[in-house]
C-alpha positions in Angstrom: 14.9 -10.3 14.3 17.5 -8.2 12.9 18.4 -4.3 13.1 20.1 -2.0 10.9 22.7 0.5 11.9 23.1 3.4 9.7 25.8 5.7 9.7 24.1 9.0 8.2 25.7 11.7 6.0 27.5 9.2 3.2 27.0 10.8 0.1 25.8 8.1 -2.6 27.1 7.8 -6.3 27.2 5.0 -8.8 24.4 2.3 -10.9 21.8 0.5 -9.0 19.2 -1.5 -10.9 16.1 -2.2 -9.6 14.7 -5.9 -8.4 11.6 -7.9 -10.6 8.5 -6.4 -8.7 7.1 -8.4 -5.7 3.6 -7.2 -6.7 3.7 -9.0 -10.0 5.6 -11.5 -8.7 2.7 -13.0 -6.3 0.0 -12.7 -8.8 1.9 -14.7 -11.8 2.9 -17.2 -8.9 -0.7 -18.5 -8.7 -1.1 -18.3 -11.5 1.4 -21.1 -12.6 -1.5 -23.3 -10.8 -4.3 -22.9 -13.7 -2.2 -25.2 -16.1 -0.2 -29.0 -15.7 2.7 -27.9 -17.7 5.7 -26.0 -16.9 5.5 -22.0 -16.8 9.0 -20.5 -16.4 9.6 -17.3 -15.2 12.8 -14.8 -15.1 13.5 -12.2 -12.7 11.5 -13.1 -9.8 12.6 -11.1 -6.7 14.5 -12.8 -3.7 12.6 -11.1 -1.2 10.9 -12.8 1.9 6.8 -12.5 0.4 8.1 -14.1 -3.2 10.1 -16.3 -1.1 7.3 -17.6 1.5 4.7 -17.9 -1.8 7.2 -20.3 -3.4 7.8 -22.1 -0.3 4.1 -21.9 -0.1 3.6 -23.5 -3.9 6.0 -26.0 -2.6 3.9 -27.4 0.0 1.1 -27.1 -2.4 2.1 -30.3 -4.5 4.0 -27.9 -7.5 7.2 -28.6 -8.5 9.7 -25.8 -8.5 13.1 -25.9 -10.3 15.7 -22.9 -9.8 18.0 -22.3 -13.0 19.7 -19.5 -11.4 19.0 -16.3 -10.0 16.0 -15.1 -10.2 14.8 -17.7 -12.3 12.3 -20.6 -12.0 10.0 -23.0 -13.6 7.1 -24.1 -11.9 4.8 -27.2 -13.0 1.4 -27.7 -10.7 0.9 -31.2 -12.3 0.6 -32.9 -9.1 -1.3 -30.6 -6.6 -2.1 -32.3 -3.2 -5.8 -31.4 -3.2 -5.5 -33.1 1.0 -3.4 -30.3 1.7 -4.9 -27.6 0.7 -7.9 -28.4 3.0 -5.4 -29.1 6.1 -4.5 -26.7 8.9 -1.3 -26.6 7.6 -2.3 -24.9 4.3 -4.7 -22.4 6.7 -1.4 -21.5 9.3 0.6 -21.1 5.9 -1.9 -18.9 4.1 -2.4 -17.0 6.9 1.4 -15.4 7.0 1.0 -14.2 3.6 -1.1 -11.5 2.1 -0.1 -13.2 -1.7 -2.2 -16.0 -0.1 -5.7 -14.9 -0.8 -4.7 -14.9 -4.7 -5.1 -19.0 -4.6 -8.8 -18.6 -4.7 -9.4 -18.2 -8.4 -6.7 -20.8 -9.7 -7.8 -23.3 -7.4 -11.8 -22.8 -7.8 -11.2 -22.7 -11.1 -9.0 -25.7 -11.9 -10.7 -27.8 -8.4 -13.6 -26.3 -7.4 -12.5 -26.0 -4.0 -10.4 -23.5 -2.2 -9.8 -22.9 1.4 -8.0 -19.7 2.9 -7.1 -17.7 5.7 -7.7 -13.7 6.3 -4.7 -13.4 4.5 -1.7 -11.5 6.7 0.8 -8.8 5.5 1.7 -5.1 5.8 -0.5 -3.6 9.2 -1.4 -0.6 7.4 -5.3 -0.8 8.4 -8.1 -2.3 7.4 -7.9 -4.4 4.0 -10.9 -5.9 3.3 -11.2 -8.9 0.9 -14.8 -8.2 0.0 -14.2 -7.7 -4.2 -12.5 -11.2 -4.2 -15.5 -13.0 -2.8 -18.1 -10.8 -4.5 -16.3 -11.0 -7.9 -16.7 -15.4 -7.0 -20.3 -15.6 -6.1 -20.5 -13.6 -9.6 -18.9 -16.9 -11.3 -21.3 -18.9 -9.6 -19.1 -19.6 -6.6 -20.3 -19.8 -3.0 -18.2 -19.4 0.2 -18.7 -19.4 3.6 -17.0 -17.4 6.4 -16.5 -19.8 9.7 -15.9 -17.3 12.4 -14.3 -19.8 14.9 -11.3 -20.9 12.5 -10.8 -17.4 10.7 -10.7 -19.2 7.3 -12.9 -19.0 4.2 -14.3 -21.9 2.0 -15.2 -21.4 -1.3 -16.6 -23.9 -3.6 -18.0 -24.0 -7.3 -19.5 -27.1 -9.5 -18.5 -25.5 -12.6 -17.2 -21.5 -13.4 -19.6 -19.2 -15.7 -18.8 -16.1 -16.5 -21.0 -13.3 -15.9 -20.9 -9.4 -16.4 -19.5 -7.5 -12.8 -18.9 -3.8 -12.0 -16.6 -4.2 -9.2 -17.2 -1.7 -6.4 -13.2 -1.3 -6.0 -10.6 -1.3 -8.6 -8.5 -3.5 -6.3 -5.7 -5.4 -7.9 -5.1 -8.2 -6.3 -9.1 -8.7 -6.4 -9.2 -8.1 -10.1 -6.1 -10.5 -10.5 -7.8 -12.9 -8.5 -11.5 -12.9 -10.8 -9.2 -13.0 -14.1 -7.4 -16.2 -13.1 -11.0 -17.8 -11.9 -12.5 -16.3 -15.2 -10.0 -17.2 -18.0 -11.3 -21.5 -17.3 -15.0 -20.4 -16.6 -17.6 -21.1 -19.0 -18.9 -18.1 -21.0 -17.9 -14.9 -21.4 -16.5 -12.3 -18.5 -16.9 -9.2 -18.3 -15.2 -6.8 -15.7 -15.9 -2.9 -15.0 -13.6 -0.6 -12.6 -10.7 -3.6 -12.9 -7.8 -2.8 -11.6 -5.3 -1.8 -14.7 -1.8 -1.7 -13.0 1.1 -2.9 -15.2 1.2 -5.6 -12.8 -2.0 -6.7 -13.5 -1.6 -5.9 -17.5 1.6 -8.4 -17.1 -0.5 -11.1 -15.4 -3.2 -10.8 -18.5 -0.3 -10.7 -21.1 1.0 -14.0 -19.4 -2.6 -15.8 -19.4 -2.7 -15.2 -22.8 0.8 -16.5 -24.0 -1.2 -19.3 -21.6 -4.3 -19.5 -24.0 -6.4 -17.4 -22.3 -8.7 -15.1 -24.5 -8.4 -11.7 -22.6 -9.2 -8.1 -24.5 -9.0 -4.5 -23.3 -5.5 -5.1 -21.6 -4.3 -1.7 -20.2 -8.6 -0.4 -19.7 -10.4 -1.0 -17.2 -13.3 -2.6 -18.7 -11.5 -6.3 -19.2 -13.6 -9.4 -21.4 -12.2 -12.5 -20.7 -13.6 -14.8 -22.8 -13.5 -18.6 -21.1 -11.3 -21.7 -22.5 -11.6 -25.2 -21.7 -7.6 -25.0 -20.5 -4.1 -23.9 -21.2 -0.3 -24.7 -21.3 2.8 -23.1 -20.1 4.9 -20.2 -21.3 7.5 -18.1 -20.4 7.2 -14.7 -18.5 9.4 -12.1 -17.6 8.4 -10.0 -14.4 8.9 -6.3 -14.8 11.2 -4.0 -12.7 9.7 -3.1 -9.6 8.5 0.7 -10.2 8.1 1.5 -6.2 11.7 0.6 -6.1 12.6 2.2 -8.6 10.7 5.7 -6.7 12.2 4.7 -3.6 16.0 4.8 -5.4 14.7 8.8 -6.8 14.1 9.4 -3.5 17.2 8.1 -1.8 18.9 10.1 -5.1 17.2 13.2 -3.9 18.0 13.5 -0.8 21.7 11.5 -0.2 23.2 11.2 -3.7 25.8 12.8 -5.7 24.6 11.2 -9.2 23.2 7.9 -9.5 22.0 5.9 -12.5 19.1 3.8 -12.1 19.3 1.4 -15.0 16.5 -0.8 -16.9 13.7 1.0 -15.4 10.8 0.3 -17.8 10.5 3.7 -18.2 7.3 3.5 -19.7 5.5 1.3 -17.1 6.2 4.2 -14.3 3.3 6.0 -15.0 3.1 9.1 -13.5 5.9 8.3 -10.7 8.8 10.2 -12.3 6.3 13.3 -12.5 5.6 13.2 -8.8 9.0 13.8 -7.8 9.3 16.0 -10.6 6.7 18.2 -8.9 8.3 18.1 -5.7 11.6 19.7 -7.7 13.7 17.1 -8.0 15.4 16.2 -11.9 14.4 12.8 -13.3 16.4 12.7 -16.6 15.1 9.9 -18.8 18.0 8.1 -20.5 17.4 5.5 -22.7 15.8 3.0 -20.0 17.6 4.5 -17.6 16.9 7.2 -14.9 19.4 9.7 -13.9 18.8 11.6 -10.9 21.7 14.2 -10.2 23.5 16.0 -6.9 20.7 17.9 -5.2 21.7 20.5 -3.2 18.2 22.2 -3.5 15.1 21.1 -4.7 11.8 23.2 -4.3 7.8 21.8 -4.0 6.1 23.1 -7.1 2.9 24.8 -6.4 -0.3 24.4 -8.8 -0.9 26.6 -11.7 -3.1 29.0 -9.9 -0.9 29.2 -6.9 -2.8 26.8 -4.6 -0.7 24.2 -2.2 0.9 21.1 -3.9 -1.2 17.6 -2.8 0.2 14.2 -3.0 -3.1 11.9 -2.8 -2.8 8.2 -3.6 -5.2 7.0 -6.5 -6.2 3.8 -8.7 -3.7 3.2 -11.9 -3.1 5.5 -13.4 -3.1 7.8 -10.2 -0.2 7.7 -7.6 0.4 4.4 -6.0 -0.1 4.9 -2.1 2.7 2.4 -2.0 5.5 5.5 -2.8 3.6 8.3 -0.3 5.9 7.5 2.3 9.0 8.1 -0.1 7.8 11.1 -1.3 7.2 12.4 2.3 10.4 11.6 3.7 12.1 13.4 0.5 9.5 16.7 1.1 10.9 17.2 4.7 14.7 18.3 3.0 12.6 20.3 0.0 11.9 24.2 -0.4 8.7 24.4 0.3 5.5 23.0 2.0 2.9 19.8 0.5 0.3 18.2 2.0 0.1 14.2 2.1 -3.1 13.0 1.6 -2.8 8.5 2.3 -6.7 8.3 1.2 -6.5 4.7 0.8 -5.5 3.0 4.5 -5.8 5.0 7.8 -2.6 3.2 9.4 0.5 4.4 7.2 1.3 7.7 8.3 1.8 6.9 11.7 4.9 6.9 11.2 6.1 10.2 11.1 6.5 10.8 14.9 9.9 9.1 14.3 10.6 11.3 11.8 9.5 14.5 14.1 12.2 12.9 16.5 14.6 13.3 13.8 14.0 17.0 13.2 11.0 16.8 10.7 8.7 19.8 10.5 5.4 17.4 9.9 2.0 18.1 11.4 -0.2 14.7 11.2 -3.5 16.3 10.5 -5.6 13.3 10.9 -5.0 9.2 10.3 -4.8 10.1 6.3 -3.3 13.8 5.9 -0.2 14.7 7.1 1.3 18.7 6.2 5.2 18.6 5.5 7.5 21.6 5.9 10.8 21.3 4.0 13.8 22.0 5.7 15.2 23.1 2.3 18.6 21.1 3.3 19.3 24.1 5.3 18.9 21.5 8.8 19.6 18.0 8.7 17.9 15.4 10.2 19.6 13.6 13.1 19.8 10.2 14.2 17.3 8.3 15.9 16.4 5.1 17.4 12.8 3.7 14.9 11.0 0.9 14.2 9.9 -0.6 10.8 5.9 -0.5 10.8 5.1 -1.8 7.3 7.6 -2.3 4.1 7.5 0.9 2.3 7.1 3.2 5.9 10.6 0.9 6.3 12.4 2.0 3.4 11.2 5.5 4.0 12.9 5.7 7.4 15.8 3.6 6.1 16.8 6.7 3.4 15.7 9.5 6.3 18.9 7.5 8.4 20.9 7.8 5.6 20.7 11.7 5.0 20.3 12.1 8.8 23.4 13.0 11.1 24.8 10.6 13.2 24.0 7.4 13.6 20.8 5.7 13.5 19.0 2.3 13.8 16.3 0.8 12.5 14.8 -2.4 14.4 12.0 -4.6 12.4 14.0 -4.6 9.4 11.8 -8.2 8.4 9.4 -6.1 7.1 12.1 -4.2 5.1 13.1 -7.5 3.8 9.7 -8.4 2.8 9.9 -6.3 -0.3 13.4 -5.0 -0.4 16.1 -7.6 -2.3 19.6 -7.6 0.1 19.0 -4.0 0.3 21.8 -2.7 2.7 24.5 -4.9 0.1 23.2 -3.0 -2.6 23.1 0.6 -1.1 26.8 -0.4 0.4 27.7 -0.8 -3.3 26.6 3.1 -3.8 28.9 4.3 -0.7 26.3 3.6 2.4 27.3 2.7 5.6 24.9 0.2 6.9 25.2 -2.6 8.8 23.1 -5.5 9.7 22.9 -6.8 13.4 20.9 -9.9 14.1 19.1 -9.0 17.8 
């Protein structure tokens, strides 16, 4: 267990460039199962969840070969079938919310697969139901033993079939395509999930031989092959990193650069903050975020109180909501936080009231912010990391606050968050880890 101890009021200036994206990253991961020949991919993040689903692929029978940083090829010619049935497997699965994104690869390439409720962030309930659903669709059938917490899932043979998925969840819809590109017949999927992450993944299945259309939609036909080869893929920046670093800009920085953003796989994140009166300046591929000593909450065209609600691509990713709450407490201005999508990840802002934060926490999902308008700081305060993005939320609150503050939990920080505190020392920080 470690701790972070952050020295508040550093003003940050300089070039920071954001990590590959975990999300992507543990989607194309499995997917290096559905083929026997090499699949090499660049800029994969070091970060704990990338690092336990390699580890995890490891154990799994594929071999891994690192040709530097961030970058790996992975052949799953020799997959011990034995061990994915053992309890090993089910105990390894079961620390990894990447995990349940086995289940297409290995029904479609074996016919068998065997997982645990997959872990991860404790943000509320996360059901699993569109995975399974989206399976029996294909012809699959699993079974649910209560006793051992672990699901088996077997199918003779793959055929596709039309589905209207109840959710647009992504790793759901990942999970379907990579069971559906080796199934027989065509698929058809309505309400996919359409997330550059999961555009990337179909992108890559193709340079695989898979036959996908309507990349980038929501209605996806995946039309089945008999098998594919490798390739080479390149993960993309990871855009709520990339919101995290305009927040931090926001609220502690003097001028910072954040380079090779993939500007136009952002979506409607540079807008958001935008909105909350913050400058975004779009630079080449570059984002430019300058010395704040004001910024003021928009209101709506017909005067009404800004709302930050988390939505499906191309809506708001719930993943930045705690950024842009944190950043709202030092704006002009009030907004309402509306977290529609899991009842668990405002809780918490009663360490940021400790700290000074006008915030009233309406209910489990709405939470109304009143901007300090940099006129009172935050001060220091003693927190705990809850999930991975509440965790770099409270990390850049430390950082403007005054004083001194720590930050205990800070595994979950590294879950998603690539030697953070080296690189935000590099901008002028003052953080320091502690192993407890």
């Amino acid at each position: 267990m470690g701790v972070f101890k952050i020295e508040g009021g550093h003003r940050l200036s300089g070039e920071i460039t954001p990590q590959g994206a975990k999300n992507e990253a543990l989607q194309v991961l499995c997917a290096v199962l559905l083929t026997d020949d090499p699949v090499r991919i660049f800029n994969v993040p070091d970060i704990a969840d990338v690092n336990n689903q390699i580890d995890l692929l490891k154990k799994v029978g594929v071999k891994v070969t690192r040709h530097g940083k961030g970058d790996f090829t992975f052949q799953a010619d020799n997959v011990d079938t034995t061990f994915l049935s053992s309890d090993a497997f089910i105990e390894c699965s079961a620390r990894l919310r990447g995990s349940i994104m086995l289940v297409g690869p290995l029904l479609a390439r074996y016919g068998h697969a065997l997982v645990s409720k997959p872990g991860g962030d404790k943000i509320g309930r996360r059901r699993v139901d569109t995975h399974f659903l989206g399976m029996e669709k294909l012809g699959a059938q699993f079974h649910y033993d209560l006793e051992r917490g672990i699901f088996d899932i077997t199918a003779d043979r793959l055929r596709g079939s039309y589905m209207l998925l109840d959710e647009a969840s992504v790793t759901g819809t990942a999970n379907i395509i990579m069971a559906a590109v080796l199934a027989e017949g065509t698929t058809t999927i309505y309400n996919a999930a359409c997330e550059p992450y999961i555009q990337q993944l179909c992108r890559m299945l193709n340079a695989m031989g898979a036959r996908i259309e309507g990349i980038a939609s929501n209605l996806l036909t995946i039309h089945g092959v008999e098998c594919l080869h490798g390739t080479e893929h390149r993960i993309l920046p990871d855009m709520i990193e990339v919101g995290s670093f305009i927040g931090m800009a926001a609220m502690c920085g003097d001028g910072i650069l954040i380079k090779d953003v993939s500007y136009d796989d952002l979506g409607i994140i540079p807008y958001a903050f935008r909105r909350l009166g913050i400058s975004v300046q779009h630079q080449h591929d570059n984002i430019y975020v300058p010395c704040h000593e004001h910024y003021e909450i928009e209101s709506f065209i017909d005067g009404s109180f800004m709302t930050f609600s988390d939505a499906p691509w191309p809506g708001l990713t719930p993943d930045l909501l705690s950024v842009l709450l944190v950043v709202s407490t030092q704006a002009k201005g009030s907004v309402l936080i509306h977290q529609k999508m899991f009842e668990s990840r405002l809780f918490f802002v009663d360490k940021l009231i400790d700290m000074g934060a006008q915030i009233i926490l309406c209910d489990p999902h709405r939470a109304v912010v009143v901007g300090h308008d940099n006129q009172i700081r935050l001060r220091a305060g003693r927190m705990t990391s809850p999930d991975i993005r509440a965790g770099i939320a409270l990390l850049i609150a430390a950082m403007s606050a005054e004083g001194t503050s720590t930050i205990s939990n800070i595994q979950q920080i590294d879950r998603g968050y690539e030697c953070i505190e080296e690189r935000l020392k590099a901008l002028g920080a003052c953080i320091e880890r502690i192993n407890d």
